[in-house]
C-alpha positions in Angstrom: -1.6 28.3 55.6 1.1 29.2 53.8 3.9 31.6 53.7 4.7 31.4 49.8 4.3 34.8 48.2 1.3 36.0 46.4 1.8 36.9 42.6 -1.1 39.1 41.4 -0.1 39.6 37.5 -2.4 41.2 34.5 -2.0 39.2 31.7 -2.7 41.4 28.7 0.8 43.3 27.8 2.5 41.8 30.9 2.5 38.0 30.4 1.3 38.3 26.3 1.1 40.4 24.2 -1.5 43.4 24.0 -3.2 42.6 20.6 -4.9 46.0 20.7 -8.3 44.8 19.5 -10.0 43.4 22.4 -12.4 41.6 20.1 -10.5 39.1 19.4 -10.2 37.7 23.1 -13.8 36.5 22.5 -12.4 34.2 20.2 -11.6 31.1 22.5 -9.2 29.9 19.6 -7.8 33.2 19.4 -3.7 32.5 20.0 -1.6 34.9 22.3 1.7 35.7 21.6 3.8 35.0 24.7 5.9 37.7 25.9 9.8 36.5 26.1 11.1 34.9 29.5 7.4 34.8 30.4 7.3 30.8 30.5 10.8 30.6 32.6 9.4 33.0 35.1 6.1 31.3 35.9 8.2 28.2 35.8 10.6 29.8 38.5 7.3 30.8 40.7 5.7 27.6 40.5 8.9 26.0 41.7 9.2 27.7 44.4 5.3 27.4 45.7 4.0 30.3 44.8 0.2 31.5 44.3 -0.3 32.8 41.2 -3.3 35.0 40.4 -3.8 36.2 37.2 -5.8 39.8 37.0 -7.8 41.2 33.7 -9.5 44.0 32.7 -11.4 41.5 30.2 -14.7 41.2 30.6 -16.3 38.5 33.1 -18.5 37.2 30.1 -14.6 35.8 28.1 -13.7 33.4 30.8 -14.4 30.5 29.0 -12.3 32.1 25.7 -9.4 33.4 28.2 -9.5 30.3 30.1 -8.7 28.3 26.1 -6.3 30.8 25.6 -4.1 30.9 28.6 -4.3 26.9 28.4 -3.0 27.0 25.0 0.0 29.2 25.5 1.1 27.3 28.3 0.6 30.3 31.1 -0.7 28.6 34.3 -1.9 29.9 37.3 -4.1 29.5 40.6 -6.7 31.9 40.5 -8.3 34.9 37.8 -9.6 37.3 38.4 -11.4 39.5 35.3 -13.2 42.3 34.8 -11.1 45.7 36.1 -11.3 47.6 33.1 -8.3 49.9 32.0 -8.5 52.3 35.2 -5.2 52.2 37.3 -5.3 49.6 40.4 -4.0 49.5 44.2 -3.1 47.4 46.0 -3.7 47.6 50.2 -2.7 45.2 52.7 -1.8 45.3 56.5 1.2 44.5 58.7 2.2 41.6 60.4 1.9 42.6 63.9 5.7 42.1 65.1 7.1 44.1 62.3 6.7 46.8 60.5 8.6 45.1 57.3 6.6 45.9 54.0 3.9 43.4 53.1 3.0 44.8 49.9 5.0 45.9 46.9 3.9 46.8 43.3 5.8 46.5 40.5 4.9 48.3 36.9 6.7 47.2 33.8 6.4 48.3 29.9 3.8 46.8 27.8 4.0 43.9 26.0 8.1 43.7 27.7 7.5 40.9 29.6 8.5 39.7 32.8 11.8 38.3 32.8 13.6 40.8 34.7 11.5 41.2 37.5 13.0 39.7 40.8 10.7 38.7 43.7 
């Protein structure tokens, strides 16, 4: 088991930009535009072991598209999750049982912004 962080990220105006017609994600050619200082950070997170999970509020059916996409513009990652819809989301986890420290943080950024500034 290990004690690398957890990165849950949305992808869609967080790690590329939101095209604002969600019918073109069907389109497994379809090519994101990657939000600045995106590539550096994943490279920074990667480096340092951590899990990556990409979240989306892309339908379950555009895996195979999101999949060619995210491929293509050079965004890796562990895990994806899709399927959330637009509605806000929480996140919930316990604490260790020694400590009270904070096992959980969220962290909201502009759209289509990027990443670059964030410091984890």
């Amino acid at each position: 088991m290990s004690n690398e962080k957890t990165i849950f990220s949305d992808i869609d105006g967080t790690l590329v930009k939101h095209c604002g017609d969600i019918t073109l994600y069907e389109n497994p050619e379809y090519e994101l535009e990657v939000l600045p200082g995106v590539h550096e950070k994943l490279e920074e997170w990667k480096s340092k072991g951590y899990y990556l999970v990409l979240t989306t509020g892309r339908r379950k059916s555009l895996r195979s598209a999101t999949e060619s996409q995210l491929k293509r513009a050079g965004i890796w990652y562990d895990d994806l999750v899709m399927g959330f819809g637009g509605a806000p989301r929480y996140a919930i986890n316990d604490t260790k049982p020694n400590s009270d420290d904070e096992t959980i943080f969220a962290i909201t950024v502009k759209r289509n912004v990027g990443i670059e500034n964030i410091k984890i």
